[in-house]
mmCIF entry with sequence, helices, sheets and N, C-alpha, C, O atoms, coordinates in Angstrom:
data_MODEL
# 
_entry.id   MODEL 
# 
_entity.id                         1 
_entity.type                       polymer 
_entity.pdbx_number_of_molecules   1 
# 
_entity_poly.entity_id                      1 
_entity_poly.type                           'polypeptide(L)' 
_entity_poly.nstd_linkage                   no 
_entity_poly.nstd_monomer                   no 
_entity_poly.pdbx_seq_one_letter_code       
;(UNK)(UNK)(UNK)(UNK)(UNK)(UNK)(UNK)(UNK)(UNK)(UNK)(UNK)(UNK)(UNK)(UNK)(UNK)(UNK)
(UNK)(UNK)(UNK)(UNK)(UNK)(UNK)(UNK)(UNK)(UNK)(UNK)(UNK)(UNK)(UNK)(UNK)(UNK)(UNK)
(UNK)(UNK)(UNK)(UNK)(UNK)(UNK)(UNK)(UNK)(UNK)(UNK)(UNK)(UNK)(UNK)(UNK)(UNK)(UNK)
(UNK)(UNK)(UNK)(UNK)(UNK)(UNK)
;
_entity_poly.pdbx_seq_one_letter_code_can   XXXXXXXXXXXXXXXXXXXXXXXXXXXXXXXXXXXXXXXXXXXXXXXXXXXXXX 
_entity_poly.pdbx_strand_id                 A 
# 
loop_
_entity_poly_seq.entity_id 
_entity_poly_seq.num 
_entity_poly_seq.mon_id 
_entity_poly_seq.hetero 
1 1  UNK n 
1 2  UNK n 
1 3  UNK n 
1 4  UNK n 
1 5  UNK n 
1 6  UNK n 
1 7  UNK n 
1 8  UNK n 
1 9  UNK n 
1 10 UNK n 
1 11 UNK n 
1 12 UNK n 
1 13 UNK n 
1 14 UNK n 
1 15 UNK n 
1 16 UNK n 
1 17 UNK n 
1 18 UNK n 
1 19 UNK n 
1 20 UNK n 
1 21 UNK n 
1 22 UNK n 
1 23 UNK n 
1 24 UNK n 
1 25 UNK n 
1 26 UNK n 
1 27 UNK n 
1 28 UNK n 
1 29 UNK n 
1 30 UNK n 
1 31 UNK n 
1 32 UNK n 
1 33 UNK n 
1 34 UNK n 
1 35 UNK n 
1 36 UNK n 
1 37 UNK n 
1 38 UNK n 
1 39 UNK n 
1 40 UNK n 
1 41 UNK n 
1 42 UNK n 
1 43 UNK n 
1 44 UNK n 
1 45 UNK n 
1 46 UNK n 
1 47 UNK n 
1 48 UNK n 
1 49 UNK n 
1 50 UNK n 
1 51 UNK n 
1 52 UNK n 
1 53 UNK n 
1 54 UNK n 
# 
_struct_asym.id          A 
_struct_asym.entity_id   1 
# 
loop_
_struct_conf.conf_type_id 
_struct_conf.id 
_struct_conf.pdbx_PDB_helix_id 
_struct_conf.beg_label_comp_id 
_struct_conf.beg_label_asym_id 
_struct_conf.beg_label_seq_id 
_struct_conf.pdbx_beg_PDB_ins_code 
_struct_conf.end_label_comp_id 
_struct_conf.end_label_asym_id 
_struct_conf.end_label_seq_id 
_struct_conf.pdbx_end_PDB_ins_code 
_struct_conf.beg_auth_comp_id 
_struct_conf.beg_auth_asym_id 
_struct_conf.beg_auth_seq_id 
_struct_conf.end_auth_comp_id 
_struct_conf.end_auth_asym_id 
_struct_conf.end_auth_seq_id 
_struct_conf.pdbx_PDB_helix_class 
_struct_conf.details 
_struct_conf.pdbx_PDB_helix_length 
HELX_P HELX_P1 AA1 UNK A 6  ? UNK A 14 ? UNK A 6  UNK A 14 1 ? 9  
HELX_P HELX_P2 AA2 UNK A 21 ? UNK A 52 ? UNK A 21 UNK A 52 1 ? 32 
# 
_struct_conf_type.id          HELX_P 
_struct_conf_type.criteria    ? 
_struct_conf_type.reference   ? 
# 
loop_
_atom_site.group_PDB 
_atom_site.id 
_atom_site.type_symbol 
_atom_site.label_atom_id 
_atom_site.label_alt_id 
_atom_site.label_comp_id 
_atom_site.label_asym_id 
_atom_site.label_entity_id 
_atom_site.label_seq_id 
_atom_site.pdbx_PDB_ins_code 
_atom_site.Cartn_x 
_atom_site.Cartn_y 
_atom_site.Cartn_z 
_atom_site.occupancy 
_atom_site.B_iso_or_equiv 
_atom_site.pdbx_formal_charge 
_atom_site.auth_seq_id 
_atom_site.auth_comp_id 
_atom_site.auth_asym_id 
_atom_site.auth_atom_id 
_atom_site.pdbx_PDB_model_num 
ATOM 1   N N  . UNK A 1 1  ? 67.335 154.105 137.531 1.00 0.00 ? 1  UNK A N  1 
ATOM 2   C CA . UNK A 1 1  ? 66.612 153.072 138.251 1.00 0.00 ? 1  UNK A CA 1 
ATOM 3   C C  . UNK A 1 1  ? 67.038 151.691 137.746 1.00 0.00 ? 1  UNK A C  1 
ATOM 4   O O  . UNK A 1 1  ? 67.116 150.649 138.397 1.00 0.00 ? 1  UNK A O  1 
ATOM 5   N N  . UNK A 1 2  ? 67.293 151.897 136.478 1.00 0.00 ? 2  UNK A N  1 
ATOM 6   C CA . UNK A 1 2  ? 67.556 150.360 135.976 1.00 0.00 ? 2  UNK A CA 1 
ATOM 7   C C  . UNK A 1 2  ? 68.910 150.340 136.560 1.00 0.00 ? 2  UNK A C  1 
ATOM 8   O O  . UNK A 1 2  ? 69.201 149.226 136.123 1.00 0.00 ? 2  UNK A O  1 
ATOM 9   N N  . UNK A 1 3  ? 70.156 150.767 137.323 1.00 0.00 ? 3  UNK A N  1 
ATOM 10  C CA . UNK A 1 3  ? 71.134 150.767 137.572 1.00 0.00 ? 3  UNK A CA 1 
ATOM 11  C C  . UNK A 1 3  ? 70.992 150.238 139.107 1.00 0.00 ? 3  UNK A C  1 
ATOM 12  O O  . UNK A 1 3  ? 71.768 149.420 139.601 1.00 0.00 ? 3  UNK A O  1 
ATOM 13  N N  . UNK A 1 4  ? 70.045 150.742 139.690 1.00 0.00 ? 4  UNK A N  1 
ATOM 14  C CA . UNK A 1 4  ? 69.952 150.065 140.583 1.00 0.00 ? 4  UNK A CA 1 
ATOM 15  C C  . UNK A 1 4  ? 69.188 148.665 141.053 1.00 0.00 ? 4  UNK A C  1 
ATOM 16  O O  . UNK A 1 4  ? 69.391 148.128 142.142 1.00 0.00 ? 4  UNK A O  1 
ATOM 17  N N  . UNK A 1 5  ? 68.301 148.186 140.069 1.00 0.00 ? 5  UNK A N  1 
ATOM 18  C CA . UNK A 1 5  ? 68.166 147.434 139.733 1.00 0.00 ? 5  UNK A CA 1 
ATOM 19  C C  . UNK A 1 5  ? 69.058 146.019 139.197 1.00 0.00 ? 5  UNK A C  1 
ATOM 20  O O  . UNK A 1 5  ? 68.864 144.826 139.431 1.00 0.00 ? 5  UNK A O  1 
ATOM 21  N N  . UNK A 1 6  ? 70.195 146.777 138.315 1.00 0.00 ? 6  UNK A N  1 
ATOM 22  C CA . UNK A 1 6  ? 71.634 145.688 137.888 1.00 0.00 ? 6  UNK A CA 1 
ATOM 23  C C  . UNK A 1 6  ? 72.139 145.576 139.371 1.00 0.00 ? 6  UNK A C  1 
ATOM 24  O O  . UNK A 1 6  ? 72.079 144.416 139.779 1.00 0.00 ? 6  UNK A O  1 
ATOM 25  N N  . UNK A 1 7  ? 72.677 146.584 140.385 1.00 0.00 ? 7  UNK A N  1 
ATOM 26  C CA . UNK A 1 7  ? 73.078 146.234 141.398 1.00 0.00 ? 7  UNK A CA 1 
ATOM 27  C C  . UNK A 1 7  ? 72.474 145.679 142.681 1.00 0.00 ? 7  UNK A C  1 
ATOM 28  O O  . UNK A 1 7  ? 73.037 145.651 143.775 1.00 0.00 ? 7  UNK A O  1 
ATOM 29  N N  . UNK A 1 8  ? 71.055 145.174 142.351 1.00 0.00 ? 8  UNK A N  1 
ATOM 30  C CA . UNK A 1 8  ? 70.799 143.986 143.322 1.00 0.00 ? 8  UNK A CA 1 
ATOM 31  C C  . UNK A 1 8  ? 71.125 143.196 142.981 1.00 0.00 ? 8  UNK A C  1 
ATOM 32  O O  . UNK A 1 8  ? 71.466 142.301 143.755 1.00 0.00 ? 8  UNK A O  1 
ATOM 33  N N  . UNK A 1 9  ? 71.235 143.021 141.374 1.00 0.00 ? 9  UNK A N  1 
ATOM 34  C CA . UNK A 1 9  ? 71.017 141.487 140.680 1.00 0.00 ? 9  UNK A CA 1 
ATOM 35  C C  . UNK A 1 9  ? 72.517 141.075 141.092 1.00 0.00 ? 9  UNK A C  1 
ATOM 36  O O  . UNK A 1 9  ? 72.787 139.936 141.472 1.00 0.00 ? 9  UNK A O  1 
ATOM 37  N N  . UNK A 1 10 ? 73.434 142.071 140.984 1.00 0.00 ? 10 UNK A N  1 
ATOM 38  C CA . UNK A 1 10 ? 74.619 141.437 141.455 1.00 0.00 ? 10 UNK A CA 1 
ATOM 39  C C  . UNK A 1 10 ? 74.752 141.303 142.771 1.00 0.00 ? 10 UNK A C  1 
ATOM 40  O O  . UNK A 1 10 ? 75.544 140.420 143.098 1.00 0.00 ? 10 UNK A O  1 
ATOM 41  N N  . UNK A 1 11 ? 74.066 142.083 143.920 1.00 0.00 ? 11 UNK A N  1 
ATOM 42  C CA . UNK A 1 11 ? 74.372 141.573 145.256 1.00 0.00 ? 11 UNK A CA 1 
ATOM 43  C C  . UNK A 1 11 ? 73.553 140.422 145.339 1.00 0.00 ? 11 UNK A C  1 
ATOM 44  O O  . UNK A 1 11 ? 73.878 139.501 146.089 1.00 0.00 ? 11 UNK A O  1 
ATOM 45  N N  . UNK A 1 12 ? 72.321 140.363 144.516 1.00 0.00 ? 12 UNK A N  1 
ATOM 46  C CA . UNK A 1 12 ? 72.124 138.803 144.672 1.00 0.00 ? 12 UNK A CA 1 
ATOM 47  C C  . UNK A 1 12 ? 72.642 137.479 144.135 1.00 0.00 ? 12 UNK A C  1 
ATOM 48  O O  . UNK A 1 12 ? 72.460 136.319 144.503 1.00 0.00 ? 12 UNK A O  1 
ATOM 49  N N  . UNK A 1 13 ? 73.369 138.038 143.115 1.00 0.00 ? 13 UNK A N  1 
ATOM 50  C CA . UNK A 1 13 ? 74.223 136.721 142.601 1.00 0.00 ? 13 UNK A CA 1 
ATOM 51  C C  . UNK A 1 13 ? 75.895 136.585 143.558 1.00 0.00 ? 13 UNK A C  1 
ATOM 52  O O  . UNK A 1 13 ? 76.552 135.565 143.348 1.00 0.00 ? 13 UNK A O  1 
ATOM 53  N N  . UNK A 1 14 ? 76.260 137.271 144.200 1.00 0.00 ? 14 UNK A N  1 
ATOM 54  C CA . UNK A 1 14 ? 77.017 137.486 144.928 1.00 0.00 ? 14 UNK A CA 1 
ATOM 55  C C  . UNK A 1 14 ? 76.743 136.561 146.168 1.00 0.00 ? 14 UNK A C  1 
ATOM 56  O O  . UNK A 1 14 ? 77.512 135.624 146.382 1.00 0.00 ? 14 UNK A O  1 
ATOM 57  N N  . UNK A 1 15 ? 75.711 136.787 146.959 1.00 0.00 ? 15 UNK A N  1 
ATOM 58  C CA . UNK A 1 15 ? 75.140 136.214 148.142 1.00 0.00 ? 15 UNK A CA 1 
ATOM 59  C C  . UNK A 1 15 ? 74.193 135.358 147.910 1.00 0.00 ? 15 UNK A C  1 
ATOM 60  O O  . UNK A 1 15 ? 73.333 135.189 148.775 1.00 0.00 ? 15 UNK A O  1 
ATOM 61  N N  . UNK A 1 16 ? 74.151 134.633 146.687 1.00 0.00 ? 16 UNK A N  1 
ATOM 62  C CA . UNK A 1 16 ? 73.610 133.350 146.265 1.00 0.00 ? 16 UNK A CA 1 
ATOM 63  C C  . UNK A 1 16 ? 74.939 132.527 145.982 1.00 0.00 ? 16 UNK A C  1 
ATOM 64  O O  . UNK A 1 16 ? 74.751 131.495 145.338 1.00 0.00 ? 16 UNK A O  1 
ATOM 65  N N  . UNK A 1 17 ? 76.370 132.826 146.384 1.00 0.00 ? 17 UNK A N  1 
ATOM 66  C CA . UNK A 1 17 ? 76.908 131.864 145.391 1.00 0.00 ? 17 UNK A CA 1 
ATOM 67  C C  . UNK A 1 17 ? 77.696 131.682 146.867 1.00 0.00 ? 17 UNK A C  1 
ATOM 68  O O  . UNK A 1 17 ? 78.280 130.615 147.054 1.00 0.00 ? 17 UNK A O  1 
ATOM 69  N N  . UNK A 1 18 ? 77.717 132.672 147.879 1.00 0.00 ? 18 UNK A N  1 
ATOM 70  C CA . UNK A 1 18 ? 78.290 132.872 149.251 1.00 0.00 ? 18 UNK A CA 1 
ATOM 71  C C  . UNK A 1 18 ? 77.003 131.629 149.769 1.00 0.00 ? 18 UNK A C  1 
ATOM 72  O O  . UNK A 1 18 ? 77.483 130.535 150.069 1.00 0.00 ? 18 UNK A O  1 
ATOM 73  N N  . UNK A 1 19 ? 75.871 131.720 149.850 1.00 0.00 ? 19 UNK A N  1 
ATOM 74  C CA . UNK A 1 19 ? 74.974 130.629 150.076 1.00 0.00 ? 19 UNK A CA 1 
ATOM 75  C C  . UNK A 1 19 ? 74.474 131.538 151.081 1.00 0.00 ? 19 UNK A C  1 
ATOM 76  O O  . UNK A 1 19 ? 74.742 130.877 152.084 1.00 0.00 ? 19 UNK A O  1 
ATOM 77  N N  . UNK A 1 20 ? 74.007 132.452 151.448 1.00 0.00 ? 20 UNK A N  1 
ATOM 78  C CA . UNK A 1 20 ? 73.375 133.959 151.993 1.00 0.00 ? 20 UNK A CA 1 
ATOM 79  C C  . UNK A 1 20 ? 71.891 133.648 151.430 1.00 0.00 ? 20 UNK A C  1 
ATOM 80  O O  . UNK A 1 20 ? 71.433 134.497 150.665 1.00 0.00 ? 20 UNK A O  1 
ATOM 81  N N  . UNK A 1 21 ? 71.193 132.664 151.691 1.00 0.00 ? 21 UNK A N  1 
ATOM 82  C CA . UNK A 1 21 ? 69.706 132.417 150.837 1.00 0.00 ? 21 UNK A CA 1 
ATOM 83  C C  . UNK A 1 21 ? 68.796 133.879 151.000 1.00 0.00 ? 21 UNK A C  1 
ATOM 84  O O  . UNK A 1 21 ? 68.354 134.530 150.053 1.00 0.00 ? 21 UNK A O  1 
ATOM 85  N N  . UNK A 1 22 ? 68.639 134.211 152.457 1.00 0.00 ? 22 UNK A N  1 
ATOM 86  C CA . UNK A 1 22 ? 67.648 135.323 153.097 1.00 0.00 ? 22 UNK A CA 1 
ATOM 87  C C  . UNK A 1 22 ? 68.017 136.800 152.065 1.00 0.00 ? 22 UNK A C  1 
ATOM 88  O O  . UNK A 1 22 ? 67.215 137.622 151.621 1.00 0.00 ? 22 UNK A O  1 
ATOM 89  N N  . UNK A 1 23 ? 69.349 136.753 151.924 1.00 0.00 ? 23 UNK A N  1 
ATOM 90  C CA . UNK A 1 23 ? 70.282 138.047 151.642 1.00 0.00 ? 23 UNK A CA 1 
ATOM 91  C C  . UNK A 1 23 ? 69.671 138.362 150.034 1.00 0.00 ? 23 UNK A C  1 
ATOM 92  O O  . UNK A 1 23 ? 69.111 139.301 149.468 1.00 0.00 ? 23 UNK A O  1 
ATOM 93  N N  . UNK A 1 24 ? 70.210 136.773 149.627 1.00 0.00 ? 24 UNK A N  1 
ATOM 94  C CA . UNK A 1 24 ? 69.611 136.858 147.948 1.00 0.00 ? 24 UNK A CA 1 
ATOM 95  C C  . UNK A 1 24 ? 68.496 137.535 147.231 1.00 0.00 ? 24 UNK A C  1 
ATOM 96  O O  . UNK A 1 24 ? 68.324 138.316 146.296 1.00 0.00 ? 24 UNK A O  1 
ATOM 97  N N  . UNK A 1 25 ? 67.634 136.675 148.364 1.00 0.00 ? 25 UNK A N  1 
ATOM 98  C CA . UNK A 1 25 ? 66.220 136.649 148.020 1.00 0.00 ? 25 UNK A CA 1 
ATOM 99  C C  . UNK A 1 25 ? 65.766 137.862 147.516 1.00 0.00 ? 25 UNK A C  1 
ATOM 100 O O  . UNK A 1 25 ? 65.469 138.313 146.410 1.00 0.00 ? 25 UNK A O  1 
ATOM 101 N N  . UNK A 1 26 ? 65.822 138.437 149.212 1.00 0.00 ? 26 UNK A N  1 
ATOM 102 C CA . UNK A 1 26 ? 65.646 139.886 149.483 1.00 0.00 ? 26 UNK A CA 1 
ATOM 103 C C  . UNK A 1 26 ? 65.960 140.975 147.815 1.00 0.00 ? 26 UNK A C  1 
ATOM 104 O O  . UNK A 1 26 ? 65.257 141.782 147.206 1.00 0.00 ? 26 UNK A O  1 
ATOM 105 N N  . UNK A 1 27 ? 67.417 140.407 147.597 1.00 0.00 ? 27 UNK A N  1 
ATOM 106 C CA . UNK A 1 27 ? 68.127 141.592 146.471 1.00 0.00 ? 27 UNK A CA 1 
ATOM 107 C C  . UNK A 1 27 ? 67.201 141.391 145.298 1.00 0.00 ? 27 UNK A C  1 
ATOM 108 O O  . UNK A 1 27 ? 66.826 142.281 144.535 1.00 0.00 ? 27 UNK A O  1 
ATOM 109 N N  . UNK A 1 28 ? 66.859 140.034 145.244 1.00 0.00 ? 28 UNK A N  1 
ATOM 110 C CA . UNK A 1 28 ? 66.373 139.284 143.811 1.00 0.00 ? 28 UNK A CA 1 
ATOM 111 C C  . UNK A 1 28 ? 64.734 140.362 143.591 1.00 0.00 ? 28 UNK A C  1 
ATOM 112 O O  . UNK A 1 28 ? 64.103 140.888 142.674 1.00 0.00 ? 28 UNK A O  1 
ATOM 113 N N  . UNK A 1 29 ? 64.664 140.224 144.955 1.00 0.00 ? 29 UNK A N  1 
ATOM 114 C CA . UNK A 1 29 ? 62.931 140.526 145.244 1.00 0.00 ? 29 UNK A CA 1 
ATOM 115 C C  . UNK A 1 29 ? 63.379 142.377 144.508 1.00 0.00 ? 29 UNK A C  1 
ATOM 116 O O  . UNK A 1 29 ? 63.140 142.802 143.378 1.00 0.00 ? 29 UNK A O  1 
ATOM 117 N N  . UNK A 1 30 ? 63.985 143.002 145.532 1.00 0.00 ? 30 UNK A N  1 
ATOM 118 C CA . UNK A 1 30 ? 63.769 144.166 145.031 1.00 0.00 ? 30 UNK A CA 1 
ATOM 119 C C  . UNK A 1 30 ? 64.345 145.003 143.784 1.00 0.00 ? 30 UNK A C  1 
ATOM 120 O O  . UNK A 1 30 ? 64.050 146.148 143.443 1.00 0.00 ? 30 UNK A O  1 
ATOM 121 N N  . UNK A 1 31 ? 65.490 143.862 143.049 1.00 0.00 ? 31 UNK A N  1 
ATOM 122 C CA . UNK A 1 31 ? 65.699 144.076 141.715 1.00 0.00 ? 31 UNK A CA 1 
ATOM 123 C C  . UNK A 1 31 ? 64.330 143.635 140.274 1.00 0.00 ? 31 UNK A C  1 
ATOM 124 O O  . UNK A 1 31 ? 64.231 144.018 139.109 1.00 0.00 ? 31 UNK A O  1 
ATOM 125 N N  . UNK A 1 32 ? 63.633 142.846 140.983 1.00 0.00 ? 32 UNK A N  1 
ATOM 126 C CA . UNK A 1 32 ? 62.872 142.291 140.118 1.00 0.00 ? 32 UNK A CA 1 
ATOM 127 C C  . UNK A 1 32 ? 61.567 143.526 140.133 1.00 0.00 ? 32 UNK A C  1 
ATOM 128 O O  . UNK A 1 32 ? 60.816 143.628 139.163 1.00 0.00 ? 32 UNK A O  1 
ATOM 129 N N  . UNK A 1 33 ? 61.435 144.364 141.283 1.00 0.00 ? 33 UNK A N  1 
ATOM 130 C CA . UNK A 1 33 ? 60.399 145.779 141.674 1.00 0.00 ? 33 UNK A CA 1 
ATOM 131 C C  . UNK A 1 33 ? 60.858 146.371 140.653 1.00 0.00 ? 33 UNK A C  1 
ATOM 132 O O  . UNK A 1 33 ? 60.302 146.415 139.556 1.00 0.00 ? 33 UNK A O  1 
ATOM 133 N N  . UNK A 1 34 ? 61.720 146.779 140.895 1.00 0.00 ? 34 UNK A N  1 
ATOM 134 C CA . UNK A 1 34 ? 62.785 148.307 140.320 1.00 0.00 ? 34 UNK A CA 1 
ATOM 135 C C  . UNK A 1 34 ? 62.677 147.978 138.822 1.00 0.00 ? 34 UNK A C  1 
ATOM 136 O O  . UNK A 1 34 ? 62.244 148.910 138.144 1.00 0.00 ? 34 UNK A O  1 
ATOM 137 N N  . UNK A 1 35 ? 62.941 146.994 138.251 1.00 0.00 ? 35 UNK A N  1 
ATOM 138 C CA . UNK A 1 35 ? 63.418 146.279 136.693 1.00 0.00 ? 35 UNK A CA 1 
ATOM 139 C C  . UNK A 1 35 ? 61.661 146.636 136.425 1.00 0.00 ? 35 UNK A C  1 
ATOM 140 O O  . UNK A 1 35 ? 61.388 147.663 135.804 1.00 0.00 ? 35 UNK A O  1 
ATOM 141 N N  . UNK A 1 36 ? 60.594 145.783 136.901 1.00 0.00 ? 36 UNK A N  1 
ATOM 142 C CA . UNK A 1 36 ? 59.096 146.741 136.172 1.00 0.00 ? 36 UNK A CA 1 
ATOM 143 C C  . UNK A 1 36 ? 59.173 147.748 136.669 1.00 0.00 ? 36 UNK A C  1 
ATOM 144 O O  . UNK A 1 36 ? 58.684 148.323 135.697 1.00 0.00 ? 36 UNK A O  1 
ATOM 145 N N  . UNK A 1 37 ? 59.385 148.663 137.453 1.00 0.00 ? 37 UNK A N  1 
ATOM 146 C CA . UNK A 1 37 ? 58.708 149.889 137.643 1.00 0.00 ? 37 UNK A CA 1 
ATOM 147 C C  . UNK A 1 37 ? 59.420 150.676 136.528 1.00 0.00 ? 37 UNK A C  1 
ATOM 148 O O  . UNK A 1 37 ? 58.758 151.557 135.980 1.00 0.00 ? 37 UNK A O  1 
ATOM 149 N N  . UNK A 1 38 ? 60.916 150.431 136.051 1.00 0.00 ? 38 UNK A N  1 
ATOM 150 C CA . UNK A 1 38 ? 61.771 150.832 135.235 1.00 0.00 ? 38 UNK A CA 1 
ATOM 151 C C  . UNK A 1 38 ? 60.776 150.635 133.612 1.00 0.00 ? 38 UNK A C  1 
ATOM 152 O O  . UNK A 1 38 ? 60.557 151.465 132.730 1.00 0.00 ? 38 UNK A O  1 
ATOM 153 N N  . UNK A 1 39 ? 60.393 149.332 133.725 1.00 0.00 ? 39 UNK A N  1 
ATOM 154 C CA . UNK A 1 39 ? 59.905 149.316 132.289 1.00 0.00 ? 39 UNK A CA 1 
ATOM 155 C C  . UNK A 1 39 ? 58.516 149.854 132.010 1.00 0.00 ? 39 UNK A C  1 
ATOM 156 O O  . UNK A 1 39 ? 57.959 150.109 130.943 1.00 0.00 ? 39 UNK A O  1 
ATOM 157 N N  . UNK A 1 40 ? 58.105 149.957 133.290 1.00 0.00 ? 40 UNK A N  1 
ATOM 158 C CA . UNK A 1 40 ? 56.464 150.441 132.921 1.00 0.00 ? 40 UNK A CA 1 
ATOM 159 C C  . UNK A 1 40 ? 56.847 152.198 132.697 1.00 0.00 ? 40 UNK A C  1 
ATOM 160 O O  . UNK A 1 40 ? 56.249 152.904 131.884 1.00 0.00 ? 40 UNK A O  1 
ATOM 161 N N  . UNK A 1 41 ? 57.679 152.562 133.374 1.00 0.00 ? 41 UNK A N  1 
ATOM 162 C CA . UNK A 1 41 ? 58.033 154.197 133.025 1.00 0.00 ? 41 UNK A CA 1 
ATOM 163 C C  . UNK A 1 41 ? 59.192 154.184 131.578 1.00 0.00 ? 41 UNK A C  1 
ATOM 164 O O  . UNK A 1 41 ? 59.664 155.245 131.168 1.00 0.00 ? 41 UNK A O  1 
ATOM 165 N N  . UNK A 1 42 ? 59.522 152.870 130.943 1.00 0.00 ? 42 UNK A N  1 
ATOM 166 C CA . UNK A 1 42 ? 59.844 153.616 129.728 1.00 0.00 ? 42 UNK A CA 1 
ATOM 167 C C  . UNK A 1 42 ? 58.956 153.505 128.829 1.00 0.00 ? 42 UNK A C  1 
ATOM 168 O O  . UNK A 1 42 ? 59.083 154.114 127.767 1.00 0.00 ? 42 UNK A O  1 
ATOM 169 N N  . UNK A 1 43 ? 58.238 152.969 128.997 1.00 0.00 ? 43 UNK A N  1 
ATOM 170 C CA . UNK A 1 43 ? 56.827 152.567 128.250 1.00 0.00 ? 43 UNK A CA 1 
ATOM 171 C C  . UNK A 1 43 ? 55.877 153.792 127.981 1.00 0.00 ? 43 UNK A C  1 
ATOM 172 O O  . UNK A 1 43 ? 55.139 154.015 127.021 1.00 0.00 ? 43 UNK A O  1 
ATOM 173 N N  . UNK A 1 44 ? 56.137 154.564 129.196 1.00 0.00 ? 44 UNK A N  1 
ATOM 174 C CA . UNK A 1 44 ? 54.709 155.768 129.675 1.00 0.00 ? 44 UNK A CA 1 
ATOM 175 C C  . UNK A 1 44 ? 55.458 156.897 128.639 1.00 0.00 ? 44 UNK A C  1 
ATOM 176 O O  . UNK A 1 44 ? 54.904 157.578 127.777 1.00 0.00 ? 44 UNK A O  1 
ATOM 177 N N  . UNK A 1 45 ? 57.316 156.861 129.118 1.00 0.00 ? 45 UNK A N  1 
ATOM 178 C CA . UNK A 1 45 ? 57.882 157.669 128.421 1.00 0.00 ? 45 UNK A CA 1 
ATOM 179 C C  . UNK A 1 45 ? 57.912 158.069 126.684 1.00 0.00 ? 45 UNK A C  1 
ATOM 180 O O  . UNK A 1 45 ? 57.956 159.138 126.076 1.00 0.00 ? 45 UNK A O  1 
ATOM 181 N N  . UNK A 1 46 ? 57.850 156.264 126.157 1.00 0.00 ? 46 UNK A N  1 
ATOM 182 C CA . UNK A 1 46 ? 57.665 156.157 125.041 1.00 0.00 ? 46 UNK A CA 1 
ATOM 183 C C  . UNK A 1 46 ? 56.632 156.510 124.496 1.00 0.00 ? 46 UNK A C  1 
ATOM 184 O O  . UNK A 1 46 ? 56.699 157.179 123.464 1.00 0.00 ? 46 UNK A O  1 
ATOM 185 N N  . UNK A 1 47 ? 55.258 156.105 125.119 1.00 0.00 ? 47 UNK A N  1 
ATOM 186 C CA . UNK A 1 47 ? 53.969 156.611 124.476 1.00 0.00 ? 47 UNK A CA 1 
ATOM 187 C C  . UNK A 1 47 ? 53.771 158.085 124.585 1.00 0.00 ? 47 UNK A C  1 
ATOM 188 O O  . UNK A 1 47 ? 53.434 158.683 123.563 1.00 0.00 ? 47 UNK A O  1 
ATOM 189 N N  . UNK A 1 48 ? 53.924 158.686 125.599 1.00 0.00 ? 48 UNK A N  1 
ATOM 190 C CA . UNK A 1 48 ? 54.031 160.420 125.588 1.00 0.00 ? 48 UNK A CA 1 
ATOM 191 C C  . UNK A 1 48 ? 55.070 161.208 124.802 1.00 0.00 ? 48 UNK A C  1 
ATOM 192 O O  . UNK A 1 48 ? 54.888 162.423 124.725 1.00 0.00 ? 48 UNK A O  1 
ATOM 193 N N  . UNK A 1 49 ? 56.227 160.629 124.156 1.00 0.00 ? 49 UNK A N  1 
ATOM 194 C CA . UNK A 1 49 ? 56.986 161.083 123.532 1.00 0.00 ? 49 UNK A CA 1 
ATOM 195 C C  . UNK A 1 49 ? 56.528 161.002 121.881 1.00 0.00 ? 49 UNK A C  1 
ATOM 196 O O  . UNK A 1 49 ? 56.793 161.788 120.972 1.00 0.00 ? 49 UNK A O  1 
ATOM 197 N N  . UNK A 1 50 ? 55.569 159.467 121.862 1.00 0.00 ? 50 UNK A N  1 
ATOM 198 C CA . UNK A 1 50 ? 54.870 159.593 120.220 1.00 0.00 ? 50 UNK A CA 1 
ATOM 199 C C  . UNK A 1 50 ? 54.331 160.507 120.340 1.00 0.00 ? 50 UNK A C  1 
ATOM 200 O O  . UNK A 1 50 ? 54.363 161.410 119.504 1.00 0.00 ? 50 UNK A O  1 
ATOM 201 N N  . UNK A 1 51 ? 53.588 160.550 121.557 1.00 0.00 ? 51 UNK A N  1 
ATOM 202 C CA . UNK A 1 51 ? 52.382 161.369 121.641 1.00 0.00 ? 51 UNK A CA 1 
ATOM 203 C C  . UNK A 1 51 ? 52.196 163.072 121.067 1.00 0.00 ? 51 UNK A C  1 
ATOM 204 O O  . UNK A 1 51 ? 51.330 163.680 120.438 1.00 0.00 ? 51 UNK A O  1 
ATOM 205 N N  . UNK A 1 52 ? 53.800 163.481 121.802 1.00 0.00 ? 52 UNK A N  1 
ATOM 206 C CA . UNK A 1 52 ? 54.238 164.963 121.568 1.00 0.00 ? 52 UNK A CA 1 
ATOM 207 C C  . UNK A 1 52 ? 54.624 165.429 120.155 1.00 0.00 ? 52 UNK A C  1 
ATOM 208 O O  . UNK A 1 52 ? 54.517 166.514 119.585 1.00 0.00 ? 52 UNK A O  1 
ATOM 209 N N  . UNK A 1 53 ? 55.250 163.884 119.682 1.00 0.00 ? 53 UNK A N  1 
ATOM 210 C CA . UNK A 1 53 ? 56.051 164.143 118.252 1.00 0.00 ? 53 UNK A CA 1 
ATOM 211 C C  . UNK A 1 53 ? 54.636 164.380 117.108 1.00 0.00 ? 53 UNK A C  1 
ATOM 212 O O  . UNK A 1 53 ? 55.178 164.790 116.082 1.00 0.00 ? 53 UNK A O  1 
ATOM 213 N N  . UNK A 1 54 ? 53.508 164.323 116.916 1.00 0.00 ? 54 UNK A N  1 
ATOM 214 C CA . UNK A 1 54 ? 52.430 164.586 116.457 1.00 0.00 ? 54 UNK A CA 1 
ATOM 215 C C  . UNK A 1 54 ? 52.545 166.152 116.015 1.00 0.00 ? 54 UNK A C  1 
ATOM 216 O O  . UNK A 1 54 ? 51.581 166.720 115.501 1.00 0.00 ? 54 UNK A O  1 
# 
């Protein structure tokens, strides 16, 4: 997920530099989803993994 996440950030830096504002946005918007949903699940991962190592 975080991989797809790097590859908005580059279609949005791509079509921010083309001057594609709508295009950017869009990528920026749904890399910036993906990047928390990514960190709130390594987070869940991390605490259930202390959790197990007990």
């Amino acid at each position: 997920m975080l991989n797809y996440a790097i590859i908005f950030l580059v279609i949005a830096l791509v079509a921010a530099l083309f001057g594609f504002g709508g295009i950017a946005a869009g990528a920026v918007g749904i890399a910036k989803i993906l990047f928390f949903i990514f960190i709130v699940l390594a987070v869940v991962s991390f605490l259930f993994g202390m959790r197990k190592g007990r």
